[in-house]
C-alpha positions, 0 to 999 in steps of 0.5 A, a space after each residue: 565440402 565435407 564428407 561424413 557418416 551419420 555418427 559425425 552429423 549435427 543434429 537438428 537444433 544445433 547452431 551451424 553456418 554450415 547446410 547438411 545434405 544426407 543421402 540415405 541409401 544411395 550408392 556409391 557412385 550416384 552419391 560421388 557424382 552428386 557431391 561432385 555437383 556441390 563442389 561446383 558452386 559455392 553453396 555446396 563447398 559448404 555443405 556437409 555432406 552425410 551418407 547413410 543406409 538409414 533415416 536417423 532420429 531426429 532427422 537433421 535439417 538440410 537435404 534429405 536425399 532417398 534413394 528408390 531402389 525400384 521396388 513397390 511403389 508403396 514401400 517408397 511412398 512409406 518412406 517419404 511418409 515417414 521422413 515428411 512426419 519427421 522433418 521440419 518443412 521450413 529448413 528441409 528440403 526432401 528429394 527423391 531419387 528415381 527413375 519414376 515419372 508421371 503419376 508414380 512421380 506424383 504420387 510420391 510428391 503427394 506423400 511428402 517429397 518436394 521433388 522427383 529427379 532422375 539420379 544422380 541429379 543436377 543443380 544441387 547447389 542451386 536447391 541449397 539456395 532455395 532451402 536458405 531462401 524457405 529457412 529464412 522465409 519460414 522463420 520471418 513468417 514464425 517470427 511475425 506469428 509468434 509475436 501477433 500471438 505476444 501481442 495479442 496474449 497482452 491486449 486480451 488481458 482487460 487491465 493495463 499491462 506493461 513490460 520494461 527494459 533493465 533501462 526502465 525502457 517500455 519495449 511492450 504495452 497492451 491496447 488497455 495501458 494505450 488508453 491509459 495513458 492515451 498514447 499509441 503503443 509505437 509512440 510508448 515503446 522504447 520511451 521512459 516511463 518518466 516522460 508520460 507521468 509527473 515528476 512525483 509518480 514517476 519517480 514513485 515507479 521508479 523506486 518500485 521498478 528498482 525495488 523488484 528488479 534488485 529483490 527479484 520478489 513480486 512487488 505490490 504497491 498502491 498510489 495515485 496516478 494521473 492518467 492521460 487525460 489529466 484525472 487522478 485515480 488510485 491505482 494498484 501495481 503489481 511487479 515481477 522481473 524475470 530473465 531470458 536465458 541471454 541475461 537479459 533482465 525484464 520487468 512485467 507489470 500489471 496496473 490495476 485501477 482501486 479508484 472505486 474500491 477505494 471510495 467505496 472502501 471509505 465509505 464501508 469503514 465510514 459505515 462501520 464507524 457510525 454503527 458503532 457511534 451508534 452503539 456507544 451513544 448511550 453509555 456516552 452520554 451517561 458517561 458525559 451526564 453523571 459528572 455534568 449533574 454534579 459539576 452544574 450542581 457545585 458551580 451553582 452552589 458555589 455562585 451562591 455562597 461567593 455572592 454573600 458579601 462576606 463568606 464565613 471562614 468555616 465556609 472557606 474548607 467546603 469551598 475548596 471541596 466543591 471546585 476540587 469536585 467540580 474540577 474533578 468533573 469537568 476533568 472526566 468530561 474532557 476525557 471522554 469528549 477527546 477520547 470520542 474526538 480522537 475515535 471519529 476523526 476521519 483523516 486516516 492519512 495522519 500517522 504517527 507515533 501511537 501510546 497503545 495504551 492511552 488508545 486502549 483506555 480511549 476504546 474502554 471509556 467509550 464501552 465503559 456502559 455497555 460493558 459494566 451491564 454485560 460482563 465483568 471485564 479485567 484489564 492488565 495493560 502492560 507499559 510498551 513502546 509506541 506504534 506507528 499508525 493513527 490513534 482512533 483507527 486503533 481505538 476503533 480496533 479495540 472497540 470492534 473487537 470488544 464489541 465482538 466479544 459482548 456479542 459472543 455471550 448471547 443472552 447469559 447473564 451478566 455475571 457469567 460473562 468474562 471479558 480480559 484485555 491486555 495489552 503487553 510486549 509481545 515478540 522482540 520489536 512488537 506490541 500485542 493487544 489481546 481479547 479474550 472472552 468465554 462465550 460460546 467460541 466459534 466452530 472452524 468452518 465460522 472461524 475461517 470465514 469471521 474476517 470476511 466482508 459481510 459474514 455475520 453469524 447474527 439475524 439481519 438485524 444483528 449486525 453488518 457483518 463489517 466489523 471484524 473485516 474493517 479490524 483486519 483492514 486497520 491492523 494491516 495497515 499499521 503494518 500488523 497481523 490479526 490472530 485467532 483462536 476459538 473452539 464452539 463452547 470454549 469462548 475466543 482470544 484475538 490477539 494483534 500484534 504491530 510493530 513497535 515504533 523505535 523512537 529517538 530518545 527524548 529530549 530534555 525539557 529546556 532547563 528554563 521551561 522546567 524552572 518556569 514551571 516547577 519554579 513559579 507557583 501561584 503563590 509566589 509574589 509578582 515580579 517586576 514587569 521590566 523581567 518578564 517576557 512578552 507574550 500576545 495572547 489572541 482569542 476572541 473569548 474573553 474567558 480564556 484570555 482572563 484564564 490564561 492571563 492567570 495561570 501565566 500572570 507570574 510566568 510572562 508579561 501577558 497582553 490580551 487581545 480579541 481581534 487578529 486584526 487588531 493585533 497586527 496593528 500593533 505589531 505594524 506599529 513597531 510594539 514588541 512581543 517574545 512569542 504569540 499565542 493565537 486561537 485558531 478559529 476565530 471571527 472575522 479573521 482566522 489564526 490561519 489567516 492571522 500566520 499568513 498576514 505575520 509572515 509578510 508584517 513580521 517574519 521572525 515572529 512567524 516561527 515563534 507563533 503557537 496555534 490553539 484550538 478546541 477543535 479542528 478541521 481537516 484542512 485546518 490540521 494540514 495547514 498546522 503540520 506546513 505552517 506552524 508549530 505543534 497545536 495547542 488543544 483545548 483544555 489544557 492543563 497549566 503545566 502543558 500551556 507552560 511547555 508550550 509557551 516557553 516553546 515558541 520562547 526558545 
């Protein structure tokens, strides 16, 4: 046992094996007889003894032993007041020494004192087991209510929360990750995570664990999770790690489910997008008319004159001119019909490399009508890298945002109203797209709120409200950034900016694709058929088999087919072919079905086998980018059916 003054002692809070016993004001002899008790017992030979004339602040845990002088009864009663404010109950054990008995001996339990004894006392070895008994008992009892009120905190949060080890161990889930997974909490707690979710998810969570643990910065990523009862729902989850004093590393992690924002997400932009078709149908359609009228006109002129028997020599130069002007035509007709493709395609899950600039004349073709009879528009598209992203959600962008702008000029006439495009290299590793336009700009209080869902500054009839909210929502995820600047009277410039696509060099066209077709005009004589590779052209349109044949006639030895079927059996039949061209929709049996058949029949021609098409469907795409080589799309120009076909010759 030690013995002290109160300078020594240790104050509350402070880590000791070791009991404190102070004894305020107590004389000498009464304060040697009961350390003289302590000795007596093994508990007390450990016990640190303090004597003071004093109570200190704050008061140590242990005993706290009061001396009653004999005075007032009230002045005792202030003091044991004063310490029972200040102690902590659980790990104090407060004893008065009096000589007071009965309702004065009360009255001084009643004002905080755990016992009365007549000094000097008895048994106090024994209190100090019985304090290690309340310290232990109360810091159980702090325990269990801390971690009820833990527990209850978490299962009072509504969305599925979790909290992980650094061993990516669950040491703590709430009532609604439970139900989530539809699992108990004792049977998650101490379990991966890996063993409640497919291979591909848990490896996905994984990653993001990985990712906070090691950044220390909150992680957000959204993906697909198959819940307990075997459904799949998007789902947004929130990370952040954080670390106890120890060292001791944790992961928090709030799971959010976007399954219905998701859907209703798609079907908001899907709205948006039929608004604008809408829109667009009109100038379309005169876009689409005016080089109709005179490509029908030329073919039916044409059809005439070829139907004479013999046709004039001085005929022979008109001729020319009118399939130069019918090709013309069709030619423009092509293009709007695959910019307007490429603006409503729906799978949004296909990203690439992205040719801004193609993209953008894409969105001004479709506008071409709408704009020419509201405003004079100039356009600077600069040359700039690739992004990455889907080509007809930036069409979209761009369509939005002029359609913004020809909203911005109100009802002025046409030749007050200035439209500027421009695409150009913006910071280093960016692209930027910028509108500009001199209507009658935006105040700030509008311009704060224009990328909100359903904010229009329009009459009802004037518009949804979505389309500067659905630009925000594509931009961002091609991994970009929408800025503004407008003042009321002084028009608007909105400018996007994406991060340029670093591409690898491209690589060169195989020397004997360039020589077939820079070296094979149509002029030049047929070669003998024994030099000639073997193509098998598949289509069940006659037209575009005789087309092909003739722009590949002096190129490959061509053989035409209309029926897959037929085909492979000729290919059963041992016939021999270099490379295949089949059209991808056909009757009776598809090009899909056609590849599957020839990968069981032959192989090594499977991988030399090239898919065409005028147009295709979601699932007919997915199946191109597992089984096949790039698709050829309808039309095409010679020099692109060359690169292609001497392609799937290599």
């Amino acid at each position: 046992m030690r013995s002290g003054d109160a300078g020594g002692m240790i104050p509350r809070g402070a880590r000791s094996d070791a009991v404190h016993a102070m004894l305020v004001a107590v004389p000498a002899p009464v304060a040697q007889d009961v350390e003289r008790d302590l000795c007596a017992t093994a508990e007390g030979r450990a016990c640190r003894v303090i004597r003071v004339e004093s109570p200190p602040e704050p008061l140590p845990e242990g005993l706290l032993v009061l001396w009653d002088h004999g005075g007032p009864l009230e002045a005792v009663k202030a003091r044991c007041q004063w310490a029972h404010a200040r102690r902590l109950p659980t790990r104090t054990w407060l004893v008065v020494l009096t000589k007071r008995e009965g309702e004065e001996a009360e009255a001084l339990v009643a004002a905080g004192a755990d016992e009365c004894v007549a000094p000097p006392g008895t048994r106090w070895g024994a209190r100090l087991v019985a304090l290690r008994r309340r310290s232990a008992d109360g810091d159980a009892q702090a325990l269990r209510r801390a971690r009820d009120m833990f527990q209850g905190a978490l299962d009072a949060v509504p969305e599925p929360l979790f909290i992980k080890d650094r061993e990516h161990r669950l040491v703590a889930v709430n009532n609604a990750y439970c139900r989530l997974l539809d699992q108990s909490a004792d049977a998650l707690r101490g379990s991966l995570t890996s063993a409640q979710m497919r291979p591909d998810e848990a490896e996905a969570s994984w990653r993001q664990d990985e990712r906070a643990f090691t950044t220390g910065q909150t992680v957000e990523d959204e993906g697909s999770f198959t819940d307990g009862k075997g459904r799949s729902r998007e789902v947004l989850t929130l990370r952040a790690a954080y670390m106890l004093p120890n060292g001791e590393r944790f992961l928090v992690g709030l799971v959010r489910d976007v399954t219905e924002r998701s859907r209703l997400e798609t079907q908001r932009r899907l709205a948006e997008r039929m608004t604008s078709v809408g829109t667009l149908a009109a100038g379309v359609a005169h876009e689409i008319n005016n080089p109709l009228s005179y490509v029908t006109s030329n073919l039916a002129y044409l059809w005439e004159r070829v139907a004479q028997p013999v046709v004039p020599a001085e005929q022979l130069e008109e001729l020319r001119q009118v399939v130069a002007e019918a090709l013309e035509g069709a030619g423009r007709v092509r293009s709007i019909v695959r910019d307007l493709r490429t603006f409503s395609r729906t799978e949004e899950e296909q990203h690439g490399p992205v040719d801004v600039r193609r993209a953008v004349e894409g969105a001004v073709k479709l506008m071409r009508d709408a704009i020419q009879h509201r405003a004079c528009m100039a356009c600077d598209l600069e040359p700039v890298p690739a992004v990455h992203g889907n080509e007809g959600r930036l069409a979209q962008v761009v369509t939005g945002l002029l359609t913004n702008a020809l909203q911005a000029f109100g009802d002025r006439p046409p030749e007050e109203n200035l439209l500027k495009l421009r695409v150009r290299p913006g910071r280093e590793g960016h692209v930027v797209i910028e509108v500009e336009d001199n209507g009658h700009g935006m105040p700030a209080e509008v311009r704060q709120r224009i990328f909100d869902p359903f904010f229009t500054t329009r009459s009802p009839k004037g518009g949804t409200g979505l389309g500067l909210s659905i630009c925000l929502t594509l931009v961002h995820a091609m991994g970009g950034h929408i800025e503004v600047a407008s003042e009321e009277g002084q028009g608007s410039l909105f400018r996007v900016e994406l991060p340029a696509l670093t591409l690898p060099p491209e690589a060169p066209r195989p020397a004997q694709a360039a020589l077939a077709v820079t070296e094979a005009p149509l002029t030049q004589p047929v070669r003998a058929t024994r030099d000639l590779r073997r193509l098998l052209l598949i289509d069940d349109e006659p037209a575009v088999g005789s087309a092909v044949s003739r722009l590949l006639r002096n190129l490959y030895e061509v053989h035409v087919i209309q029926d897959a079927r037929e085909a492979l059996r000729r290919l059963s039949h041992g016939e021999k072919f270099d490379a295949i061209l089949c059209d991808l929709m056909m009757p009776g049996m598809s090009g899909m079905d056609f590849l599957v058949e020839l990968e069981r029949l032959a192989p090594e021609l499977a991988p030399r086998t090239g898919l065409m098409t005028g147009g295709v469907n979601p699932q007919a795409r997915e199946f191109v980018g597992r089984r096949a080589r790039e698709l050829l799309e309808k039309p095409f120009e010679r020099d692109q059916l060359c690169t292609f076909v001497e392609t799937l010759m290599q």
